[in-house]
C-alpha positions as CSV (number, residue, x, y, z in Angstrom):
1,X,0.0,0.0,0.0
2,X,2.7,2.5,1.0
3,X,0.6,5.5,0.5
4,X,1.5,6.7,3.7
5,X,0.3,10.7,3.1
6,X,-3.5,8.7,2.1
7,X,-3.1,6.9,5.3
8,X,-2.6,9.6,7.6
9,X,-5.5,11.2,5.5
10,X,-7.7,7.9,6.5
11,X,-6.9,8.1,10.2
12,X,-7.4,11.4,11.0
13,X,-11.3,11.0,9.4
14,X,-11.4,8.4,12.1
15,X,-10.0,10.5,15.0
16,X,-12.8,13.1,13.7
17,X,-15.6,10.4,13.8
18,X,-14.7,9.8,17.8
19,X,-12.6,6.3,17.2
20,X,-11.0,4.7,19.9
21,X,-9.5,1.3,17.4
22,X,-5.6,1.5,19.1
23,X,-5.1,0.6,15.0
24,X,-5.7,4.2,14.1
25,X,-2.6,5.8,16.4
26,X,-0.7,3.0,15.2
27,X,-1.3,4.0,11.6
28,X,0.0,8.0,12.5
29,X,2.9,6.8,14.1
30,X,4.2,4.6,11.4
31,X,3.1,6.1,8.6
32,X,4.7,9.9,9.9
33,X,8.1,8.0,10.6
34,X,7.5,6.1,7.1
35,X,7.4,9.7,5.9
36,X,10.4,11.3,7.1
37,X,8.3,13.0,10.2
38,X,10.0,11.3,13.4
39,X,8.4,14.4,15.3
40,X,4.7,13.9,14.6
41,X,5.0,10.3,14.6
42,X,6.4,10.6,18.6
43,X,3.7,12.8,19.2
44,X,1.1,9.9,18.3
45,X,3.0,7.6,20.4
46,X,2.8,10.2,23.4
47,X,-1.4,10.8,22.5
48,X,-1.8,6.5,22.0
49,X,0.2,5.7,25.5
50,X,-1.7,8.7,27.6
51,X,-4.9,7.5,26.3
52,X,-4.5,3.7,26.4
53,X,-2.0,2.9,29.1
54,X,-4.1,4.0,32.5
């Protein structure tokens, strides 16, 4: 698939519909890092272990 700019695309329409499928985070992270941006993908990592790991 490797359309990593469509994927982040994807998963932010499913942040917007109220998801909570640990997938979704899991998609940012890797597909930011996949596209150069180590910054935004740590970010996701930071949002998916605040909101998952209680």
């Amino acid at each position: 698939m490797k359309n990593y700019s469509e994927a982040v695309h994807l998963a932010l329409k499913a942040i917007f519909l109220n998801t909570s499928i640990v997938d979704t985070y899991v998609t940012f992270a890797y597909s930011y890092y996949k596209l150069g941006q180590k910054d935004k993908a740590c970010q996701f990592i930071a949002v998916f272990r605040a909101g998952f790991t209680r």
